[in-house]
C-alpha positions in Angstrom: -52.6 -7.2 -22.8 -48.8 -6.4 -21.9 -47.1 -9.7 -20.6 -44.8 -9.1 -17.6 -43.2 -11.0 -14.6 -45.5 -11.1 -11.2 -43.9 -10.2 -7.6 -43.8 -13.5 -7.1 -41.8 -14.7 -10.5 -39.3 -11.7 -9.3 -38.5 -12.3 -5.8 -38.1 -15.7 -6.8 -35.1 -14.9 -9.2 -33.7 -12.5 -6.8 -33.4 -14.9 -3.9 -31.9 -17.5 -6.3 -29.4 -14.6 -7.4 -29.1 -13.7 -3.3 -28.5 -17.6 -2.9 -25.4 -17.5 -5.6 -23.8 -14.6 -3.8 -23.4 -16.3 -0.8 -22.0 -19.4 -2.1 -19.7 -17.8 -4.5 -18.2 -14.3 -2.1 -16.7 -16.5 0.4 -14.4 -18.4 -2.7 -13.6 -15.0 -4.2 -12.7 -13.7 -1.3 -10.1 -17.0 -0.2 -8.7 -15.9 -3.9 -8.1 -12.9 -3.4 -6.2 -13.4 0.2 -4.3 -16.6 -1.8 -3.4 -14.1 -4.4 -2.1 -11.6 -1.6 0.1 -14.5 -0.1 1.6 -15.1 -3.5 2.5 -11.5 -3.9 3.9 -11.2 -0.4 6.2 -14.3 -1.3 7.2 -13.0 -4.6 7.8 -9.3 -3.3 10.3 -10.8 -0.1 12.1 -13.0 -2.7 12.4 -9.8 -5.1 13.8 -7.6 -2.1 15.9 -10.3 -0.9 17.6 -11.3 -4.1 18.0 -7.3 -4.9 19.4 -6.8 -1.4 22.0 -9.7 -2.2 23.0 -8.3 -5.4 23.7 -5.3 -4.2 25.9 -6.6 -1.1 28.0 -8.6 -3.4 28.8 -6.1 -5.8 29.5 -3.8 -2.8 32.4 -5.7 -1.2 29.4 -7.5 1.2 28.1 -4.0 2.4 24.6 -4.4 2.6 22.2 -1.4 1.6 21.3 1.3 3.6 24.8 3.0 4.9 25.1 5.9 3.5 28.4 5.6 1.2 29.0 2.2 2.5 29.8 2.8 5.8 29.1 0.3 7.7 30.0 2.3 11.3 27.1 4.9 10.6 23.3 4.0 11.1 21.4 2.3 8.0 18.6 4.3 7.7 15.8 3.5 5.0 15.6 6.1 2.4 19.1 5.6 1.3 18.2 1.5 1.7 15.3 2.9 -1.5 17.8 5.3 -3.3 20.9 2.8 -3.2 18.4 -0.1 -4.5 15.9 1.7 -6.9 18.8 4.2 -8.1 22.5 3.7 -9.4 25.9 3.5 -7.3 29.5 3.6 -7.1 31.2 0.3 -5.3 31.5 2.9 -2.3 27.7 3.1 -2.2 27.2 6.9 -3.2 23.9 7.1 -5.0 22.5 8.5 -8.1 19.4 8.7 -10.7 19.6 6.0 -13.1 21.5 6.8 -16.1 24.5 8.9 -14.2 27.8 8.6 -15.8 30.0 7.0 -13.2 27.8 5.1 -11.6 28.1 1.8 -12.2 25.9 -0.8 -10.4 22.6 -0.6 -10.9 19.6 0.0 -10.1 18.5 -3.3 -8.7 14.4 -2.5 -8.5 12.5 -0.2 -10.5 10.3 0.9 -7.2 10.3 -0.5 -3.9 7.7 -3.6 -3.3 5.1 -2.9 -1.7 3.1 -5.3 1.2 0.2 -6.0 -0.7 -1.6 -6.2 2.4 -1.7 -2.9 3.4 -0.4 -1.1 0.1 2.9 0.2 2.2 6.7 0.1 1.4 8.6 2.0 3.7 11.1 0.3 6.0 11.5 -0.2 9.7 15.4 -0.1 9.5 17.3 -2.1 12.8 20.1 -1.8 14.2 23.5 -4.1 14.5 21.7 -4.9 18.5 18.2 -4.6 17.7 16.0 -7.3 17.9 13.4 -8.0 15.3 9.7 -7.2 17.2 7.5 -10.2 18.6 4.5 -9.0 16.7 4.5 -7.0 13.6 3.2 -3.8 13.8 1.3 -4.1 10.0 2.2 -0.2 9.8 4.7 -0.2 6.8 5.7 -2.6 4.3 9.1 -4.3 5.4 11.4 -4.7 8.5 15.0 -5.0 7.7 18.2 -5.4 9.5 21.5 -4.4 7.5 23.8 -6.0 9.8 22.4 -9.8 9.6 20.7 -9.0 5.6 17.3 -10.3 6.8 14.1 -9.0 5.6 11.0 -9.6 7.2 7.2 -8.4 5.9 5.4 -5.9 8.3 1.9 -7.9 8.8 0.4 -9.5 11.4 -1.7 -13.2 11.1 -1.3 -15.9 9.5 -2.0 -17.2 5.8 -4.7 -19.7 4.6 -2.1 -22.4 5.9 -1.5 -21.3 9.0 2.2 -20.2 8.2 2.7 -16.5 10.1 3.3 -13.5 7.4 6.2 -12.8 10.2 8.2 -16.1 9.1 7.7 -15.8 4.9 
């Protein structure tokens, strides 16, 4: 005679295990956003501090202008290639390891939102204004003329603090 579990003995375990679940998802899951708030921090400081570094050792021009000037437009892919690459004190960019280039880089890639897995930039003006709401589209909004860097996601974190204002 072969000895097994009944239906019963089964469904049983399985609603015990189904029980567990339910208690257990809902603290993974306040992890897991905690964990995302803590990157979110970290990655702001990490772009802040690098955007500071680089404005001080380029006679306070903040990244983004191509070649330092600070008359033409910042624009985001040179705000990435003057940060993740090497420069001259006039800003022109390189690879890393380019004789002549002194400064830098000052990331190894860009950070991303860990939200929504984006980096890219919104780049504003000298007169823009930063948005009411975030758009939660890219990974950073940044204005060269004032240094601040804001992230790109709307709602707020498990203390009610808005993404916007980290």
């Amino acid at each position: 005679m072969k000895k097994a579990f009944s239906l019963v003995e089964l469904l049983i375990v399985i609603s015990i295990l189904g029980i567990m679940a339910a208690i257990a998802l809902p603290a993974l899951q306040d992890h897991s956003k905690k964990a995302k708030e803590a990157a979110a921090k970290d990655n702001l400081r990490i772009l802040r501090t690098a955007i500071e570094l680089y404005a001080t050792q380029h006679n306070e021009v903040p990244p983004g202008h191509a070649d330092g000037d600070v008359l033409q437009p910042p624009d985001a892919l040179t705000f990435a290639y003057q940060l993740c690459g090497v420069s001259t004190s006039a800003g022109q960019t390189a690879a890393p390891g380019t004789a002549g280039f002194e400064y830098g880089p000052y990331l190894s890639d860009m950070p991303i939102n860990p939200f929504n897995g984006e980096w890219g930039l919104t780049m504003l003006g000298k007169n823009d204004s930063f948005p009411a709401v975030p758009a939660g589209t890219l990974g950073w909004y940044y204005k060269a003329a004032t240094r601040e860097t804001r992230l790109d996601w709307p709602g707020t974190d498990s203390e009610g603090v808005l993404f916007y204002d980290y």
